[in-house]
C-alpha positions in Angstrom: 64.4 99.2 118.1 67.6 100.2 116.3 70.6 101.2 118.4 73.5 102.6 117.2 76.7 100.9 118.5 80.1 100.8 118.8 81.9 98.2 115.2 85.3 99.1 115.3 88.1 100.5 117.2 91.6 101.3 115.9 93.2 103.1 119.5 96.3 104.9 119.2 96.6 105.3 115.7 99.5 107.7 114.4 98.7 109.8 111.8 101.7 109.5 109.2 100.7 112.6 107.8 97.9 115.4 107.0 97.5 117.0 103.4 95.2 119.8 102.9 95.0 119.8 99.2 93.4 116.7 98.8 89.3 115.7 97.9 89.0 114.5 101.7 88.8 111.5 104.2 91.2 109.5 105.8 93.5 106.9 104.2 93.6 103.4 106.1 96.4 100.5 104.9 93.8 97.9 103.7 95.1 95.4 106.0 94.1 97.1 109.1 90.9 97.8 107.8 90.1 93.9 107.0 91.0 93.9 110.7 88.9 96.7 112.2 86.1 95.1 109.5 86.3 98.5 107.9 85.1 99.2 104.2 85.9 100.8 102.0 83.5 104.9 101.7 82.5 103.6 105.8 82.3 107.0 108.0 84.1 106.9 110.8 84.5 109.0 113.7 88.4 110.5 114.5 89.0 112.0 117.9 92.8 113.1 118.4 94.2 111.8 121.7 96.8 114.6 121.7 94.0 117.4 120.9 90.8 116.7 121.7 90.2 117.6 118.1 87.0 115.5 116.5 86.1 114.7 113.4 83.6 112.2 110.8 84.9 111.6 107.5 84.7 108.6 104.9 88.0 105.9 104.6 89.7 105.4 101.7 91.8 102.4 101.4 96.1 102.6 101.4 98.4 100.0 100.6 98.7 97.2 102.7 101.7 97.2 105.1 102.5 100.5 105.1 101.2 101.6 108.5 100.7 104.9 106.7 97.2 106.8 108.0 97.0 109.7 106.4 94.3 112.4 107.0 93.1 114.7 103.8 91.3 117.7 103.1 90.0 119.9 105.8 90.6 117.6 108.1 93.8 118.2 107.7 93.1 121.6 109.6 92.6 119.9 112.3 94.6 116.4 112.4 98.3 117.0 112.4 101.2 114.5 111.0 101.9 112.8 114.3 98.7 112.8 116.6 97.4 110.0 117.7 93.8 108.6 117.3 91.3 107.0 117.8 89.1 105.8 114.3 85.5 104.4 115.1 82.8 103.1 113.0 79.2 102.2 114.4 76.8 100.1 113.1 72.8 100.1 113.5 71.6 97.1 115.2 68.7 95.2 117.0 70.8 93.3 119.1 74.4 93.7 120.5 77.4 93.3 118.9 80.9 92.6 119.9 82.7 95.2 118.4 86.5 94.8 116.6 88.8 96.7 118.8 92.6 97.0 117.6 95.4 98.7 119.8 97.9 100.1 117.3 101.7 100.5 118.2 103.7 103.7 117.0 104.4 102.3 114.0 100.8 101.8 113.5 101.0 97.6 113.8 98.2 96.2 115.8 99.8 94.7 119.3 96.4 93.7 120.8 92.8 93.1 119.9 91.4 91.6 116.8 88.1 89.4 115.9 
């Protein structure tokens, strides 16, 4: 029987910033996605620490380095530049998994966690 679990965990994400007028989703530096094993159109679930707000939309990769996470479209209505978050992704899956858990800094470095 398939189960749907628990892949990746980014906690305590900042968002860098929120822009309505764009297509959708939520932008992710590729680095920290190669270390939450995120790709690239994934959904992912966003749940605002500060708000309560939650939310599924698809990443989109950003430049490496940058720390930038920046959430598009509607979501935008209800993300704001400077809440923090957490991002999951699940995966379907006959047996467990040991799921990719990153805890981000303000600055959006990871300080603990990783594969």
């Amino acid at each position: 029987m398939l189960r749907q679990v628990l892949k990746s965990k980014l906690y305590r994400a900042v968002a860098t910033d929120s822009v309505v007028d764009y297509e959708g989703s939520i932008e992710i530096p590729r680095d920290l996605m190669e270390a939450a094993d995120l790709w690239e159109g994934e959904k992912v679930l966003v749940a605002s620490i500060d708000t309560t707000a939650r939310l599924e939309t698809y990443v989109l990769a950003g430049a490496p380095g940058t720390g930038k996470i920046l959430i598009n479209g509607g979501a935008a209505n209800r993300i704001k530049k400077g809440e923090r978050l957490t991002i999951m992704a699940f995966a379907l899956t006959e047996t467990p998994i040991k799921p990719v858990k990153l805890v981000l800094d303000e600055t959006n470095a990871v300080i603990r966690g990783g594969k």
